[in-house]
C-alpha positions as CSV (number, residue, x, y, z in Angstrom):
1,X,15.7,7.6,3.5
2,X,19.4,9.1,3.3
3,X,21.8,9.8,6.1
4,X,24.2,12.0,5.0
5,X,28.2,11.0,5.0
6,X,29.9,11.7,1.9
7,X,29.7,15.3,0.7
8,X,29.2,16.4,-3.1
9,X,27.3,14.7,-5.6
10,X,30.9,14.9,-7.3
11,X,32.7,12.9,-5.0
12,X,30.6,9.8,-6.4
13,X,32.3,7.7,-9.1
14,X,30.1,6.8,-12.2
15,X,30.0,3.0,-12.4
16,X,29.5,0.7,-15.2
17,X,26.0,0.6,-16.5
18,X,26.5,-2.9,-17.6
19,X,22.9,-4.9,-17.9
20,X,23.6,-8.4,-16.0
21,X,20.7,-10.2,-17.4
22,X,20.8,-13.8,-15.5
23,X,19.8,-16.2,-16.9
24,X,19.3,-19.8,-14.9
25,X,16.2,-22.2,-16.5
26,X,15.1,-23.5,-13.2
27,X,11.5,-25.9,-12.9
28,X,8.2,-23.6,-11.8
29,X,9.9,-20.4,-12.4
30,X,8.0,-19.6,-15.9
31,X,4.9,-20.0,-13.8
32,X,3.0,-16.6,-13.3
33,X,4.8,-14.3,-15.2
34,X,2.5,-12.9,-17.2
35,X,1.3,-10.3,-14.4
36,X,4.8,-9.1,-13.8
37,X,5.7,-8.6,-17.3
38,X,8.4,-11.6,-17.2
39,X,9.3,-13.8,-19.9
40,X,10.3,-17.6,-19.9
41,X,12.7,-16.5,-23.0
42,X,14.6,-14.2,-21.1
43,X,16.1,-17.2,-18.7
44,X,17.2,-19.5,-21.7
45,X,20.6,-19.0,-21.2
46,X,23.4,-19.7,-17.9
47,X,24.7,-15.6,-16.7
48,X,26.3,-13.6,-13.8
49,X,23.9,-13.2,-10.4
50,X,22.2,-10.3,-10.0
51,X,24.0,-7.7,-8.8
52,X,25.2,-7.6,-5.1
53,X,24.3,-3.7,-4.7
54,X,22.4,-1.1,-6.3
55,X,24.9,0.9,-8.1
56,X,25.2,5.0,-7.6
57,X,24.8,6.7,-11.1
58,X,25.2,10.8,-10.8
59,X,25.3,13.5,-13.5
60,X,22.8,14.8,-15.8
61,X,22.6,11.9,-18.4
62,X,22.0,8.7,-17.5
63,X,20.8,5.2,-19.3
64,X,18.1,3.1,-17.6
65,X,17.6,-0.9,-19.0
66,X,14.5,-2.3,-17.6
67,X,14.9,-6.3,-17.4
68,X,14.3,-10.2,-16.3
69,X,16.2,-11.2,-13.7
70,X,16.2,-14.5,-11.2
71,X,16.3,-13.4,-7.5
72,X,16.8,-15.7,-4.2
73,X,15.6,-14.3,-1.2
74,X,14.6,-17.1,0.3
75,X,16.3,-19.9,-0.7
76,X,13.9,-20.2,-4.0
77,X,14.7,-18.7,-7.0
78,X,11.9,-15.9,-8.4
79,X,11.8,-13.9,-11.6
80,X,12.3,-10.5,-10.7
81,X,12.3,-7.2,-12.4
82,X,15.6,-5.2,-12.7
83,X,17.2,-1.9,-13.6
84,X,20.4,-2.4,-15.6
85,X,20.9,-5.6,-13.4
86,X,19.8,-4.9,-10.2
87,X,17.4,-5.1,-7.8
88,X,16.9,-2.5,-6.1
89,X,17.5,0.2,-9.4
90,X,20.4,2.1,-9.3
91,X,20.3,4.9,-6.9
92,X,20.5,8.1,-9.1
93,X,22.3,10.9,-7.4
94,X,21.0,14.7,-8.7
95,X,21.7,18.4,-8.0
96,X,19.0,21.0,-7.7
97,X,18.8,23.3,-10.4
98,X,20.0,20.5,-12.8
99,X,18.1,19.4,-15.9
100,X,18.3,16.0,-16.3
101,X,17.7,13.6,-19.0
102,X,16.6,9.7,-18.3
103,X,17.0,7.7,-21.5
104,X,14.9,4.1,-20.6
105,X,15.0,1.2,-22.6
106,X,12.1,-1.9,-22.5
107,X,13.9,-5.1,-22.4
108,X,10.9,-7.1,-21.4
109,X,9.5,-9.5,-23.5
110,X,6.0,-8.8,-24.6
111,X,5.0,-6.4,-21.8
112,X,5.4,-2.4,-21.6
113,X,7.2,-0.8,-18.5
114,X,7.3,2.7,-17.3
115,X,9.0,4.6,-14.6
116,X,7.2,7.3,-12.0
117,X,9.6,9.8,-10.0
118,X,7.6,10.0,-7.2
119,X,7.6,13.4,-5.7
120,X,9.1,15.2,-8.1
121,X,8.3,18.8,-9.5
122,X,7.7,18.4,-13.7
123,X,5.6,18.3,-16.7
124,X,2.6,16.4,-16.7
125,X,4.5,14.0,-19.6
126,X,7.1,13.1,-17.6
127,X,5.6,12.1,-15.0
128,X,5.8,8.4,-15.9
129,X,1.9,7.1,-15.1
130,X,0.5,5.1,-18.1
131,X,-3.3,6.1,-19.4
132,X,-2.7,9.6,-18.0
133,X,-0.3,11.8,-20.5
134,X,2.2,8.9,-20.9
135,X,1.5,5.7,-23.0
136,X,4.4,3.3,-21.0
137,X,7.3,1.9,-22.9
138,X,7.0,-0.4,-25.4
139,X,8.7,-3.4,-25.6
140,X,11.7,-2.8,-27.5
141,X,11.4,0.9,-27.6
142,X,12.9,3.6,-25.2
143,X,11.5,6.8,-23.8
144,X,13.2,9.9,-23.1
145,X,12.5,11.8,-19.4
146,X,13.9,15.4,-19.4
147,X,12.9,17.7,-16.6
148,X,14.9,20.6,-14.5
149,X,15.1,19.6,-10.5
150,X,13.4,22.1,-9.0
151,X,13.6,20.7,-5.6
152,X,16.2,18.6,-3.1
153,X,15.4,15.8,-1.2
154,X,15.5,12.3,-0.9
155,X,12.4,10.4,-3.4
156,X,11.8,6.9,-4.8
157,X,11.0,5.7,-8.6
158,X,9.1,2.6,-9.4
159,X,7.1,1.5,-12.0
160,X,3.5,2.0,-12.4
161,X,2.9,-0.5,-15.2
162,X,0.7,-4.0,-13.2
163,X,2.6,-5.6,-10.5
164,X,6.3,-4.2,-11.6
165,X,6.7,-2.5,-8.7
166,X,6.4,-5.2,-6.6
167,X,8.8,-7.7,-8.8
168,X,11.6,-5.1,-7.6
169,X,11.1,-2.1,-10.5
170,X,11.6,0.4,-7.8
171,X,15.2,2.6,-7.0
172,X,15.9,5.4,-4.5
173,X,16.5,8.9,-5.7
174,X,18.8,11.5,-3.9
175,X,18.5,15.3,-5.2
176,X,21.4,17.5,-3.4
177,X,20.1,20.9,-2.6
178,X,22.5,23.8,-4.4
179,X,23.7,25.5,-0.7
180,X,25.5,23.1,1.1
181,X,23.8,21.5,4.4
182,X,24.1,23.2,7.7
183,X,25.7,20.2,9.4
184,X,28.4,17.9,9.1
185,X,29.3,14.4,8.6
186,X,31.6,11.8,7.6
187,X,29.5,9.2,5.9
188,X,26.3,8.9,4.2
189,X,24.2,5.7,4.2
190,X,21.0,5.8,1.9
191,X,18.7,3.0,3.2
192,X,15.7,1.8,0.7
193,X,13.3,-0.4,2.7
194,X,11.0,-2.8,0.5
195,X,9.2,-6.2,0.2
196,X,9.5,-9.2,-1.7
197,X,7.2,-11.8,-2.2
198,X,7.7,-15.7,-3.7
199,X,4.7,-15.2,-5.0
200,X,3.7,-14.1,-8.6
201,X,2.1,-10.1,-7.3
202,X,-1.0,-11.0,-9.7
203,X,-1.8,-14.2,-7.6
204,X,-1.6,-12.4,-4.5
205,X,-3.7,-9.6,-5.7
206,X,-6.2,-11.6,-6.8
207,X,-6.0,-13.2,-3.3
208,X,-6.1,-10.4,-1.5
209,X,-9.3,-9.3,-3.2
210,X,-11.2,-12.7,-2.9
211,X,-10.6,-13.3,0.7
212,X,-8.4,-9.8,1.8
213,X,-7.8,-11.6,5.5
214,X,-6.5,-14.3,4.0
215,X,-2.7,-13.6,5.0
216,X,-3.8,-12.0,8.2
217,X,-3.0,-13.8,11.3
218,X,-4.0,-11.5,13.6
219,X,-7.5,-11.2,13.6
220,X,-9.5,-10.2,16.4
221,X,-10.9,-13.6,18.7
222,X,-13.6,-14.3,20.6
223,X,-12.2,-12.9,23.7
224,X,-11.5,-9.4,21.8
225,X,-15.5,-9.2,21.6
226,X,-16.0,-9.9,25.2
227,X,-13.7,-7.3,26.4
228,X,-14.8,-4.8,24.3
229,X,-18.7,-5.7,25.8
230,X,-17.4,-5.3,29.2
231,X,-15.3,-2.0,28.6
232,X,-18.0,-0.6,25.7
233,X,-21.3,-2.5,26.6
234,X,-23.4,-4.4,24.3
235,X,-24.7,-2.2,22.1
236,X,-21.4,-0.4,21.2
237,X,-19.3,-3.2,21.0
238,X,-21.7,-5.2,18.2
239,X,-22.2,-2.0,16.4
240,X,-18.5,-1.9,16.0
241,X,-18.1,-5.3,15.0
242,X,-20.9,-4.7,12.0
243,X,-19.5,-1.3,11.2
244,X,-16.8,-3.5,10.3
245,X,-18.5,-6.5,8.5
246,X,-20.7,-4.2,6.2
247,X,-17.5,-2.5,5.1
248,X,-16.0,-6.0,4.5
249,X,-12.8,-5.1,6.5
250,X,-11.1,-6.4,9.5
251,X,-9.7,-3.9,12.1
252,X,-6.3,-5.0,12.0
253,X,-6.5,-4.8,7.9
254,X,-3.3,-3.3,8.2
255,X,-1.7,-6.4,8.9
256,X,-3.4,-7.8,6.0
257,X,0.1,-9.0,4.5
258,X,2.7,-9.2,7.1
259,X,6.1,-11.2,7.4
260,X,4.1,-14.3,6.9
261,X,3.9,-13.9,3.2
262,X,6.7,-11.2,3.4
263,X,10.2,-11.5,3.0
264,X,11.3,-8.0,4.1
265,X,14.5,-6.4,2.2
266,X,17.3,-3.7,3.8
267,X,18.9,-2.3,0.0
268,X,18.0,-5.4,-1.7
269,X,19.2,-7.5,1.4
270,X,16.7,-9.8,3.9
């Protein structure tokens, strides 16, 4: 989401587009890579943290890395996906009416990438989604996204290539509408809520599909069945409860993963 503050999508500076790659060789890390798209190689050598912040990048041009990166969210460091350095991606600033053009660059090892503007208004091609009209990014090898904004808002972007997404290949994007907003302000505060798992995302996917209550620890008790048979009656209340078991679902699935297995992240921050 984005509260507005600072007015003008010229107002913003246009920061270094530097790619921190980090690069710490630390015990278990290598370990469950593969899903992400992560390389042992790309951790051989000592670097700079990941950066602090997402940077702002505005304009009409811009130049996207895709990378390996180690991440500590928890007190273990985690290979992690990254956008020229940081986790979240930059946010990119754009105007309504523009046409911009995305140049991104695969620095993975071994394992294509892509990137999804989710939301947006453009040609089927650049719509980022491997197997549909896009084949993902080699490794190595760029792609160019060009497409005129025919909308204002506030999106998101985020790979769409395995478990990329969830390794922290995912930015927030801000389109300015061409007429100024009705309202004023004084600062503007873009907040990108996400989650960040430990885990290698492949593992827990698999998990989740084995045994999907596995990280639920709110599943309904004994006592929840005997107060729905005094509030529903019999019948009702195990014809709910098999309703549920043929679909092979609990009914608080949507707790499935939760801040158990979660670490939750405020712009990149827990």
């Amino acid at each position: 989401m984005s509260f507005p503050t600072q007015p003008g999508p010229g107002a913003l500076p246009m920061p270094s587009r530097r790619l921190f790659v980090q690069g710490l060789a630390a015990g278990g890390v290598a370990a469950g890579l593969a899903a992400t798209g992560l390389s042992p190689r790309a951790f051989a050598a000592a670097g700079p943290a990941l950066a602090a912040a997402p940077q702002v990048l505005s304009g009409q041009a811009f130049q996207l890395s895709i990378g390996e990166s180690l991440a500590n969210f928890t007190g273990r460091t985690r290979p992690a996906i990254t956008v020229n350095g940081s986790l979240p991606a930059p946010i990119l600033r754009w105007r309504e009416g523009d046409t911009v053009t995305v140049r991104v660059a695969n620095a993975l090892q071994g394992h294509p990438t892509s990137i999804h503007w989710h939301g947006i208004l453009l040609p089927a091609n650049m719509d980022g989604v491997p197997g549909l009209s896009f084949n993902g990014i080699a490794p190595g090898e760029a792609y160019q996204y060009r497409f005129t904004l025919k909308q204002s808002g506030t999106y998101w972007y985020h790979s769409h290539s395995m478990f990329q997404e969830q390794a922290g290949l995912y930015g927030a994007l801000i389109i300015d509408p061409l007429q100024p907003a009705p309202y004023r302000y004084d600062r503007e505060h873009v907040i990108m809520l996400s989650d960040w798992t430990d885990m290698d995302p492949g593992a827990l996917f698999r998990r989740m599909k084995k045994l999907a209550e596995y990280d639920n620890y709110y599943k309904r008790t004994l006592p929840d069945f005997l107060r729905d048979v005094r509030r529903d009656g019999w019948a009702a209340a195990t014809a709910d409860r098999g309703m549920w078991g043929r679909m092979r679902m609990t009914p608080t699935d949507i707790s499935d993963i939760n801040a158990h297995t979660y670490t939750y992240l405020l712009n990149g921050t827990t």
